[in-house]
N, C-alpha and C positions, 0 to 999 in steps of 0.2 A: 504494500500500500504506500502509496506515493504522498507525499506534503506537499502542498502549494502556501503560494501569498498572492492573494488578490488584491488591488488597487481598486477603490469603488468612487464613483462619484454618484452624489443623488439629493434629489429634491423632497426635504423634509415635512412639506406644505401637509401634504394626505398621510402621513403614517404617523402612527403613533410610536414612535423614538425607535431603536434599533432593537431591543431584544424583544422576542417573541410573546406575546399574547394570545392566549385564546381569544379567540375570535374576532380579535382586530388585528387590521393591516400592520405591519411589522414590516424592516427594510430585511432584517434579519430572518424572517419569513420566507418573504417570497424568494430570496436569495437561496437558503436549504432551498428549499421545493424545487426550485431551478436544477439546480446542482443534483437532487436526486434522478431528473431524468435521466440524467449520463450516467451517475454510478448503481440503476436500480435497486436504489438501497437506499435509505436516509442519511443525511451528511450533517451534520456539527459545526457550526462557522462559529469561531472565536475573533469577534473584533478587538482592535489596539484600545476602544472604550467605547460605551453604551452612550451615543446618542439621544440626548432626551425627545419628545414629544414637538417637531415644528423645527428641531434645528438643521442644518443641510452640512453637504461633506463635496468637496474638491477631490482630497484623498484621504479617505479613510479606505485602512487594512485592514484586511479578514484571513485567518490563515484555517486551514482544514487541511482532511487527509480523505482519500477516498482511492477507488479504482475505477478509472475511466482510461478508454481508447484515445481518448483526444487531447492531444500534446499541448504541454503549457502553454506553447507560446499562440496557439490558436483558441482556449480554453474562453478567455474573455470574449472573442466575437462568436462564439459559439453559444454563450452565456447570453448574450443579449439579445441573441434571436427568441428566448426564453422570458426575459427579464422585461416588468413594464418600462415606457416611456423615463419615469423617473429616476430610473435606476439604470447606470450605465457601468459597466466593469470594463474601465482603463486599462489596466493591462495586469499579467497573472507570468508567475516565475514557480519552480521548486523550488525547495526549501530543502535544509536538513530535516528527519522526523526528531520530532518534539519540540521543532520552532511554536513560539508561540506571541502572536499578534501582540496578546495584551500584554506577556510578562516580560517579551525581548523588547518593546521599545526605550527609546532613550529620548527623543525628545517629541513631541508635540505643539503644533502651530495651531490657533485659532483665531480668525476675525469677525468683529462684531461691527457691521455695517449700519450705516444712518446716511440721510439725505435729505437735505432741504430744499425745502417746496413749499407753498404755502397750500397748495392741498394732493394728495395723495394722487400716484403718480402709477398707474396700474401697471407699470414694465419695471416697477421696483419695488410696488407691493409687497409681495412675495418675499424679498431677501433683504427687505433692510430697514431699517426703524426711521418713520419720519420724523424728521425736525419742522419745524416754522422758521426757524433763523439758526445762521451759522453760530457753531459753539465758540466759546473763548478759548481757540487753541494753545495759545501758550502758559495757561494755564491749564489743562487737560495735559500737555505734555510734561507738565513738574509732576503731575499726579499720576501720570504712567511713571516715569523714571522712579517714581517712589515703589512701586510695584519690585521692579528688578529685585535679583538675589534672593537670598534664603530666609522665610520668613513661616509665621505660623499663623496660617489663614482661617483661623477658625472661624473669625468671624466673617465670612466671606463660605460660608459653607451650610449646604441644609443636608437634615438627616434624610438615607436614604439609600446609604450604600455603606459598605464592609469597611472602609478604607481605616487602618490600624493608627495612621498619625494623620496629624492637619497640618505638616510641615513640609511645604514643597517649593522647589527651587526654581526663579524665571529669571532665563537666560537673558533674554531681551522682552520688549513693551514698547510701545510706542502711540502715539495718536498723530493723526495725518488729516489735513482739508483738502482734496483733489479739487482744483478748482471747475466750475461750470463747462462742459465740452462739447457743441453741438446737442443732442438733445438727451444728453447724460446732463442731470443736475448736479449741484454743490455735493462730494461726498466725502464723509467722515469714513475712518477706518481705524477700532480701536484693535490693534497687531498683539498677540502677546506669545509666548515661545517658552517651555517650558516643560521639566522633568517630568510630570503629571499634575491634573489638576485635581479637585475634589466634585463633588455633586454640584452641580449648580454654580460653580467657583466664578467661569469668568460671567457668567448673565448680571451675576451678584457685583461683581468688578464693575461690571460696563454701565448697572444701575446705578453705583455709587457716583461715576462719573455722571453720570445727568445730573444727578441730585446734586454734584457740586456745582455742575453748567446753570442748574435756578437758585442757586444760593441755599439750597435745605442743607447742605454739608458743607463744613469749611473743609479746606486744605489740612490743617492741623490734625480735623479732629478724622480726617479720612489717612493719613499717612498713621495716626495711633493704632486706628483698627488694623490697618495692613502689620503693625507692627504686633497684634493680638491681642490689645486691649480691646476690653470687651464693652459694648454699651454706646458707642459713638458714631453705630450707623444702622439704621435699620435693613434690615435682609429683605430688600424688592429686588428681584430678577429683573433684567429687563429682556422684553418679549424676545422669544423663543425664534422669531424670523430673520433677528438680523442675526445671527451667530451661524459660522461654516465654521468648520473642521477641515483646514488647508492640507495639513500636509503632516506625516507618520515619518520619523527616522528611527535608524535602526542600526 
């Protein structure tokens, strides 16, 4: 039995987040089901992390082991003859056996999109949180840089998942204004790069940063929490649309 790693892109809009559900749509789902036509047998996909409810993926990885006729390097377009609209599999390699998505990665990329427009813009609906007016970026970018490094995100965390500590390290962070481009509006992009995150970690991150863009959080009291003082920022997510899952190293 053979190990692969699959490269997945897909639009988070209609499924209910990555791991499988009775009887709701799952990315994780239809991806097994897929995969079981080729190896007539049920298949196991382990992603690098469980995608919540609404959020989308550039490249997220999934690693499995199965027996199939159909060579790695054709497996993905083989896949998508299979696979809906939403879900497209970029490309697919062997693996050693026992690789494993979630426990071999090493870093993790995320961005949390926003766009300004004074009203909702139906070809950015879909992937990115509107604004009314550009944010005050150079201060969003002191409050990213405070992110960086090894820190204990407790507060930036909801319960939900197994995870043993709330201490995780970010390599880089960033916030960026793409200015207006033809009939692409103003777009914010909060970047952030990182050992692993927790449940909910950057939706929690990217809401604190709104909340300091209207004044409900200072600066101060948003770098204490980052630092795991507790009680200085309330836990709002911000919506589930604008956040992808860029990119899996290994």
């Amino acid at each position: 039995m053979k190990t692969y790693l699959l490269t997945l892109s897909y639009d988070g809009t209609d499924f209910h987040g990555w791991q499988r559900q009775n009887n709701l749509p799952t990315v994780q789902k239809v991806l097994e089901d897929a995969l079981a036509e080729f190896a007539d047998s049920p298949v196991t996909v382990t992603a690098s992390g469980r995608t919540d409810e609404g959020v989308h993926a550039l490249g997220q990885t999934a690693s499995f082991s199965c027996e199939t006729s159909v060579p790695a390097h054709k497996l993905a377009a083989a896949l998508n003859s299979r696979l809906p609209q939403s879900v497209r599999a970029v490309s697919c390699k062997e693996v050693l056996s026992g690789f494993c998505a979630r426990r071999s990665a090493k870093r993790k990329t995320y961005v949390y999109r926003m766009y300004v427009s004074p009203r909702p813009l139906p070809h950015f609906e879909r992937y990115a949180l509107r604004l009314d007016c550009a944010p005050n970026v150079e201060f969003m970018k002191k409050a990213a840089a405070a992110i960086e490094g090894t820190h204990d995100f407790k507060e930036f965390y909801c319960l939900g998942s197994s995870a043993k500590t709330t201490v995780r390290t970010v390599f880089s962070c960033s916030f960026e204004l793409f200015e207006p481009r033809g009939i692409t509006p103003a777009v914010c992009e909060f970047k952030i790069c990182g050992d692993g995150f927790l449940y909910k970690m950057v939706r929690l991150l990217a809401g604190a940063l709104l909340a300091l863009n209207c004044g409900k959080l200072t600066l101060e009291d948003f770098k204490a929490a980052v630092g795991g003082e507790a009680g200085k920022v309330k836990k709002v997510p911000a919506e589930a649309k604008g956040l992808t899952l860029v990119s899996v190293e290994y």
